[in-house]
N, C-alpha and C positions, 0 to 999 in steps of 0.2 A: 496224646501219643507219646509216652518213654521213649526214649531216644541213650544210645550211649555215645553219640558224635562228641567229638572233642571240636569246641566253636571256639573262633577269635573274636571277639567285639569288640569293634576299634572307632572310636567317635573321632569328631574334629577337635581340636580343640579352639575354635574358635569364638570365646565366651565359652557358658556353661550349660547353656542349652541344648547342643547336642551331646552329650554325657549323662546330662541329666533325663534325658527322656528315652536313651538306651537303657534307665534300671529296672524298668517293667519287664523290657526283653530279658534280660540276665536274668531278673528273678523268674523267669517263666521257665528260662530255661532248663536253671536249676530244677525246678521243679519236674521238667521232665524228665531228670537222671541226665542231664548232657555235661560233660568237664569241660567249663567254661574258664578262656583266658583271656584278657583283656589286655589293652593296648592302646594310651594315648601318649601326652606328654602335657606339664605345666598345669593349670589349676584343673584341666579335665581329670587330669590321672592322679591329683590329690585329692579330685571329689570320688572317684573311683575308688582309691585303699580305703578314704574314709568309710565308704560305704558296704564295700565288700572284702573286710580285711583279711578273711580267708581264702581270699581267690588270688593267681599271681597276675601282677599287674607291671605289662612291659610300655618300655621307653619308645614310642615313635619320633623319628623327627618333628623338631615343631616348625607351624608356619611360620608362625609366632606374628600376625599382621598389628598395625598401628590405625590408626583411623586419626585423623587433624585435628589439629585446634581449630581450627580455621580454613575456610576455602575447600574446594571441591574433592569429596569423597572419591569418586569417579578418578580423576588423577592421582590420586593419594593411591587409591590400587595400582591404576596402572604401574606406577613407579615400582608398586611390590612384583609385578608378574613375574619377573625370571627368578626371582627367590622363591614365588610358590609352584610355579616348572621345577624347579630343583629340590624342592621339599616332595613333590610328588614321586621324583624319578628316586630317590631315593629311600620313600616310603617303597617303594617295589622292591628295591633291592633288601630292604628289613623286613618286610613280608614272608621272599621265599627262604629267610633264615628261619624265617619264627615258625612257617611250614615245617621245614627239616626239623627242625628241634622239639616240636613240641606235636608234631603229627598233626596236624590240625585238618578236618576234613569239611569245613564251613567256616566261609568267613562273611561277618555283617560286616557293614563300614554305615559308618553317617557320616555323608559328605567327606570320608576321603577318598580321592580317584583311586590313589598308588594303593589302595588295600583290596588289591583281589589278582587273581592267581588262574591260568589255565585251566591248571591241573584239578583245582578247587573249587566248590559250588562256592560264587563271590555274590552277594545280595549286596546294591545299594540303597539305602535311607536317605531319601531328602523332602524335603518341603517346596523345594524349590525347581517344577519343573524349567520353568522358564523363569530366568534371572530378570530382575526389573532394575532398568535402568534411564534417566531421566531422559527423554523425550530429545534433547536437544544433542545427545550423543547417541543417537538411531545410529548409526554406522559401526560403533563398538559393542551397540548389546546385538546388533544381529549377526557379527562374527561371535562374541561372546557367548552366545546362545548354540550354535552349531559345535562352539567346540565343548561345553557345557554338557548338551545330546548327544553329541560322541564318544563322550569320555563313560556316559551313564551306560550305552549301549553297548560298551566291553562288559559289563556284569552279565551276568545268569538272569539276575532279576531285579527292578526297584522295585521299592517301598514307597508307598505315600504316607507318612502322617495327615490325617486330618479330621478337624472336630470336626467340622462338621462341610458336606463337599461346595453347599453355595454360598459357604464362607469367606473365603479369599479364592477364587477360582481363576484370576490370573496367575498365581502360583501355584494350584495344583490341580489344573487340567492334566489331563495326560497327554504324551505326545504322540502322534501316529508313528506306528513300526516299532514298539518303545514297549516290552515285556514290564509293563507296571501294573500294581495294584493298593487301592487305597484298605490301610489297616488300621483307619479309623483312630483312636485318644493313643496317644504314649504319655502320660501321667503318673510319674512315680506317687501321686498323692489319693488319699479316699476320704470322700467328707462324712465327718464323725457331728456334728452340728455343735460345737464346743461353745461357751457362754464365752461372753466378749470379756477381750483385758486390755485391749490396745485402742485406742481414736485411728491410729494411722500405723501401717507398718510400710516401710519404703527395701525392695528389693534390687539390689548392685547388680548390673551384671553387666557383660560385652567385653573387647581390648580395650586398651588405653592408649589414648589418654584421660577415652571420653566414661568412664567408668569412675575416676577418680573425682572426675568435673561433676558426676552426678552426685557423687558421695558428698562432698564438700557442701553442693550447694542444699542439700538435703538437710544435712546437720545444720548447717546454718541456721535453713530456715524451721527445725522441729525443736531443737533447745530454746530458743526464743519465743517458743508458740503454747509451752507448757501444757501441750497437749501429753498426755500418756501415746508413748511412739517407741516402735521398736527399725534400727536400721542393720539389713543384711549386708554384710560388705560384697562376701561373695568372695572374699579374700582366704580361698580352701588351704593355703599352702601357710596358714597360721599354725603356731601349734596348738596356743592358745583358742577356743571358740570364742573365749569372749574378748571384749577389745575394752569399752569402758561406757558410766553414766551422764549424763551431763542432765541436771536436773529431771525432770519426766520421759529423759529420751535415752533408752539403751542401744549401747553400738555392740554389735558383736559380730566377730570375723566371716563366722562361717557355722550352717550347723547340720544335721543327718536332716533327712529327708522327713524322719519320722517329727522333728524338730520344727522344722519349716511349714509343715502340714498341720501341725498344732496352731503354728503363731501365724500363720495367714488366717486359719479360722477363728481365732480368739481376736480377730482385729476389724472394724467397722468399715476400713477403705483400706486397699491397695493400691501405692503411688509404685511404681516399675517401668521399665523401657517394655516398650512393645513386640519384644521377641516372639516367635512365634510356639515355640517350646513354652514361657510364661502365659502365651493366651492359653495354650491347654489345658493350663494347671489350673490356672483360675477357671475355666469352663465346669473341669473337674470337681470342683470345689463350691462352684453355686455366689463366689464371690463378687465386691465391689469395687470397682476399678479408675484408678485417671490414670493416665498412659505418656509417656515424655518419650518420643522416639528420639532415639540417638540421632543429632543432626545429621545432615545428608545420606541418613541409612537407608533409601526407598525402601525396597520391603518394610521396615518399622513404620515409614509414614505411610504406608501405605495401608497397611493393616489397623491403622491407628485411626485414619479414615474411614474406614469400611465400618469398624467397630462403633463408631461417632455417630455416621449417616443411620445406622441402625436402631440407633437409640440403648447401644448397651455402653456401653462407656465413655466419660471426657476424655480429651485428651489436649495438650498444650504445648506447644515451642518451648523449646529448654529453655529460647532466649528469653521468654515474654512467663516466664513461671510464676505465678504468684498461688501462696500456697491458699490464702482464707480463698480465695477465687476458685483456686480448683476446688475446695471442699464443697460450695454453694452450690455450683453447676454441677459436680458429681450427685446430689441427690435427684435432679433430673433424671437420671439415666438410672435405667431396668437394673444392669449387673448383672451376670453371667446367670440365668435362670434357664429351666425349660431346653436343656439340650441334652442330644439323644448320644451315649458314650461307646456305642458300636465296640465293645470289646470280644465279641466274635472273630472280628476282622483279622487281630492281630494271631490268632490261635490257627484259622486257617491259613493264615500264610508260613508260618512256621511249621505245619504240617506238611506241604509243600515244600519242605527243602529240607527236614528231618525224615 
């Protein structure tokens, strides 16, 4: 369906995952004649120019979140909550600016509350119907959850990403009363079956501090292993893409999509955090997988189990990492095979609000 709607696409930025799996939508949209503008802030909205440098690409508030060195996730948020109340009340107020100025007559958002508008058909993208949160704090994910569905059920409409729906189905059931529908793979990537050049390619992503913690311990252990290894920083806001060699192992910052879609397939394992945006890609892709969730991220460990129990990919405690160990028990396991990419889904819903 052509479309001349002039659309705002406004990701979270927290990590790169929701940016990165809003570039299917943009590029579709394009595709249907819509004047698409975009909208995040910090390495989302550097992964954004880099990709669509023709498109203009606006400043949102950042949440800008930190995650521990140490000790409980769970409080490490809470501490954050009135800075992310405040980043939202003021993502509305840069909203109805960017309405006035730029006419915008559809707005997506992934995962930000503050991006949608009365006036305006407002669609939300999340993964996450229901926030997961560890068992012994039941009293804050079950208010956390109500204001979670509250906030989702000011949109027009959600979104579900999901590979596949009896995949992770604590996160994306649907909620009752709750205008959702699942749009199946968001995967900027398409598997081309490229010949192998890497042993291991290891992909950065999430806030920091725990993003740095993954990087370091990574190089660490891929220069010393003189295996052929490529590691993605994830660090978009380089100017430089590349960073440097250290024997068998190349670092480099950051790179296009068309980039990263080459060097995942050119490579025999993927070590990554267990994002749920990264399981797509790799779904996508037909890839092999060992998984280090970010500690105390439940959803990462969560997904990271599911994926274990199934027999498709290892996965290991950041603390407890050993690299020849992940490689041995990774040949155990299947690897993203045999799954069905429902890109229908995404085109009917998009019809629906164009």
């Amino acid at each position: 369906m052509k479309s001349s709607k002039k659309v705002l696409v406004a990701p979270l930025d927290w990590g790169l995952g929701h940016a990165a799996r809003c570039i299917p939508i943009i590029r579709e949209l394009q595709q249907r004649g819509c004047e698409v503008v975009l909208a995040s802030n910090g390495r989302s909205q550097y992964l954004l120019e880099n990709e669509f440098p023709e498109l203009k690409v606006l400043k949102l508030p950042a949440y800008n979140p930190h995650y521990p060195v140490q000790g409980s996730m769970v409080w490490k948020m809470l501490m954050q909550l009135p800075k992310f109340f405040w980043t939202i009340f003021r993502e509305g107020r840069s909203i109805r600016k960017i309405i006035k100025d730029h006419s915008i007559e559809l707005i997506i958002s992934d995962n930000r509350y503050g991006c949608r508008n009365n006036k305006v058909t407002s669609v939300f993208i999340t993964h996450q119907m229901n926030l997961l949160i560890p068992e012994k704090f039941n009293g804050v994910a079950s208010l956390a959850n109500k204001i979670h569905q509250s906030q989702i059920k000011k949109f027009n409409a959600c979104w579900i990403p999901s590979p596949e729906l009896s995949m992770i189905p604590r996160l994306t059931n649907k909620v009752d009363g709750m205008d959702a529908r699942y749009i199946g793979f968001l995967s900027r990537f398409q598997q081309k079956e490229l010949p192998k050049k890497y042993k291991l390619c290891v992909i950065c992503s999430g806030p920091e501090p725990q993003r740095e913690i993954f990087e370091k311990m990574m190089e660490n252990e891929l220069k010393e292993s003189g295996y052929a290894s490529i590691i993605i920083r994830g660090k978009t806001e380089a100017m430089n893409p590349f960073y440097r060699k250290d024997n068998q192992c190349t670092i480099v910052n950051h790179f296009k999509s068309d980039e990263i879609n080459q060097v995942i397939e050119e490579s025999d394992l993927i070590i990554a955090r267990s994002g749920y945006t990264t399981v797509m890609d790799l779904m996508r892709l037909g890839s092999k997988a060992v998984f280090i969730p970010t500690p105390g991220q439940t959803e990462q460990e969560y997904i990271a189990e599911e994926l274990f129990k199934r027999g498709i990919a290892y996965y290991m405690k950041q603390s407890e990492f050993d690299l020849e160990r992940a490689i041995k028990e990774s040949e155990k396991f299947t690897g993203f095979v045999n799954f069905e990419h429902e890109d229908g889904l995404l085109q009917k819903a998009l019809d629906s609000v164009l």
